[in-house]
N, C-alpha and C positions, 0 to 999 in steps of 0.2 A: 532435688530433681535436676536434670539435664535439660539444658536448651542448645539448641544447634543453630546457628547461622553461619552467613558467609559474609567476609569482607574484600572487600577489592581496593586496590590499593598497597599490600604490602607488597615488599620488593629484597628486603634484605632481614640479619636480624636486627638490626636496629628496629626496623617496624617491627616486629614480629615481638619486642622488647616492650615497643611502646603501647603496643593494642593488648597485650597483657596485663601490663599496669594500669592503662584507661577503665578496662571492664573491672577488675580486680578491687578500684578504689570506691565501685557503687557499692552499696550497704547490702543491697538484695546478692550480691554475689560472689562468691564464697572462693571460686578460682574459675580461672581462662587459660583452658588448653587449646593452644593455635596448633591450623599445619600449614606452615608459609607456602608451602607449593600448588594445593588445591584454595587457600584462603578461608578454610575452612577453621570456625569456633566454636568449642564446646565447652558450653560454659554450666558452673554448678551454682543453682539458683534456689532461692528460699521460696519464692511464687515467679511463675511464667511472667517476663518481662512484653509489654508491647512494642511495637517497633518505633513509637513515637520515643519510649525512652533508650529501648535502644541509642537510636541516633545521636539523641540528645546525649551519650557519653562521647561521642566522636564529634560533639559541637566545638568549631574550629578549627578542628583537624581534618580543611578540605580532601588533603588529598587522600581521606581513606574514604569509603563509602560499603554501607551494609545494601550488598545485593541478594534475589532470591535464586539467580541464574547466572549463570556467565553468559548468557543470550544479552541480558538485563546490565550486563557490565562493561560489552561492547556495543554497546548501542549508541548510535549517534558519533562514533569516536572515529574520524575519517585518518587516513594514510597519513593528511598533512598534520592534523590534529596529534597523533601519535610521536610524531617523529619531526615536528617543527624544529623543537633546539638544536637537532643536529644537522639539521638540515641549514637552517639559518648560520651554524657556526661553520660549516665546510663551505655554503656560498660566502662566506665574509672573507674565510681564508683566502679561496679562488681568486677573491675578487681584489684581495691585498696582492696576493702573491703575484696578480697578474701586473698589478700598476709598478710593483720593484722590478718587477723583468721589464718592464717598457720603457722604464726610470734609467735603464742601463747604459752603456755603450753599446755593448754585445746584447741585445736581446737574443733569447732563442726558448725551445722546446724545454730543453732538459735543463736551465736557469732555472725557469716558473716550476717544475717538478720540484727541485730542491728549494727554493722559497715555499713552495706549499707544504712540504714535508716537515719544513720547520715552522711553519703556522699553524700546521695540522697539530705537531705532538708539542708545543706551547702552548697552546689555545685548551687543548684536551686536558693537559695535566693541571694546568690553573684552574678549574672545576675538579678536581679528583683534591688539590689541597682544600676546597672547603669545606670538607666531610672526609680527611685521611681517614680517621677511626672506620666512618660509615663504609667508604669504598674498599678496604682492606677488605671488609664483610661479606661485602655483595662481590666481590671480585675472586674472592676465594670458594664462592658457590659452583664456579665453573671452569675458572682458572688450573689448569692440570698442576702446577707448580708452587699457585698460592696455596691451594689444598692442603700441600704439605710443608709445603715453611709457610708458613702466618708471618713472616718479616716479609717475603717478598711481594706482600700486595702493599706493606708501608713502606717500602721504594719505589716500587713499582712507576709512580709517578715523578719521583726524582729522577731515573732515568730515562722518563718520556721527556722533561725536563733539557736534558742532557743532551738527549738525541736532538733536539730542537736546533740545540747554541751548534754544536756541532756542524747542522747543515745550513746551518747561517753563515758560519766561517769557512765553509768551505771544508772542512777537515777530513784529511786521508780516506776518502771516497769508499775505499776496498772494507774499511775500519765500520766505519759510520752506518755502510748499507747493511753488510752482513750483518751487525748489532740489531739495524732494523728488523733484518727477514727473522730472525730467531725470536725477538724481542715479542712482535706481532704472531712469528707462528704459532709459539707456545699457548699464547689466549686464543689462538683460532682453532685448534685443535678443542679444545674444551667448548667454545661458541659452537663447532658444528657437532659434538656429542650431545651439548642440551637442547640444541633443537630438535635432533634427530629422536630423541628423547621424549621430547614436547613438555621439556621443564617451565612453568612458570617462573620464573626470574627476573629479577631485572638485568640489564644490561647495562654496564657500570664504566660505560665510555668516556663517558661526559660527567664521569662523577655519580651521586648518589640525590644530589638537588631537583635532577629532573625523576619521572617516571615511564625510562626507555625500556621497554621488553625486549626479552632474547629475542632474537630471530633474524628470517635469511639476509635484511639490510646490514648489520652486524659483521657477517661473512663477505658484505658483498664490499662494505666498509675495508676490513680486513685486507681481503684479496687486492684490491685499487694498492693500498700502500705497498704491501708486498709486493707486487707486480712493479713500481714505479721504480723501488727499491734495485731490483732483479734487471730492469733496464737499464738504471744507472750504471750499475757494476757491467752489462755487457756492453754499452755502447764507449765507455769510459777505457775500457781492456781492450776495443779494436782501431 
């Protein structure tokens, strides 16, 4: 017989891998078909399971959770709640980036831009190495370009990387920002189709350790770089 539930929590196929294998290893059940985008499990059972054991296959594996509603899965979960890691990682940056611009002789505006620029995409690609495999994954769910090469979501990070040492050194300005605007545009194009979409996803900024969803922060993430990018290159050319 068929059981239906919902889980909340998955974000990529790594999850979508692992909640297969969890339901799959209990005796009473015979396969688990997931759909990663609704969190939806249809699972083929010898006798109707309760929800006590439900749970108890997903025992330790906080961050998944069997809900009966998405009402029930956003519950209690505040702005800051959701989106603390990045939040906490862009104030760290700001707040570094601001003390080497102060650190300087010349301080100014467009100094702290390029120290943050290189804090922003160091900081970001050093969580995207903890989980390469994972983030290649989730990155290619919406990434217009990893889609179709599966190698460029495993650079992808080495050029965030790249782009970092770059605006630390200062290096050929015209070189370094247009790498940026193309680098970010390409994921932003894909970020504002799956929101427009209203894909369940994770958002795979920060890597695949945290539990960031698509949506408009993502774009608004995006847009700031691109934008700072875009200033550099005009104030630099006048």
């Amino acid at each position: 017989m068929e059981q239906q539930i919902r889980v909340a929590g998955m974000t990529c196929a790594a999850c979508e891998a692992k909640i297969k294998y969890l339901f799959e290893q209990h005796k009473s059940i015979s396969e688990a078909k997931i759909n990663l985008e609704t969190g939806q499990v249809n699972l083929q059972v010898s006798s109707e399971l309760e929800l006590d054991a439900l749970e108890g296959i997903l025992l330790g594996h906080d961050k998944y959770k069997i809900v009966s509603s998405p009402t029930e899965e956003k519950k209690g979960t505040s702005f800051w709640q959701t989106y603390k890691p990045l939040l906490i990682t862009a104030i760290a940056v700001a707040v570094v980036s601001m003390t080497a611009n102060l650190a300087h002789d010349e301080p100014g505006f467009m100094r702290w831009m390029r120290y943050f620029m290189a804090g922003f995409f160091i900081a970001f690609s050093f969580f995207k190495f903890l989980d390469l495999k994972g983030f290649a994954s989730s990155f290619s769910m919406y990434d217009p370009l990893a889609a179709k090469v599966p190698i460029y979501g495993r650079i992808y990070p080495f050029l965030e990387f790249g782009l970092g040492l770059l605006f630390i050194i200062d290096f050929n300005y015209l070189f370094t920002n247009i790498a940026t605007i193309l680098l970010l545009g390409i994921s932003t194009i894909g970020v504002i189709q799956s929101v427009l979409d209203k894909r369940k996803i994770q958002c795979a900024c920060i890597g695949t350790i945290f539990d960031l969803p698509m949506s408009r922060v993502t774009i608004i993430e995006n847009s700031i770089m691109i934008g700072m990018a875009i200033a550099m290159i005009f104030v630099k050319s006048i």
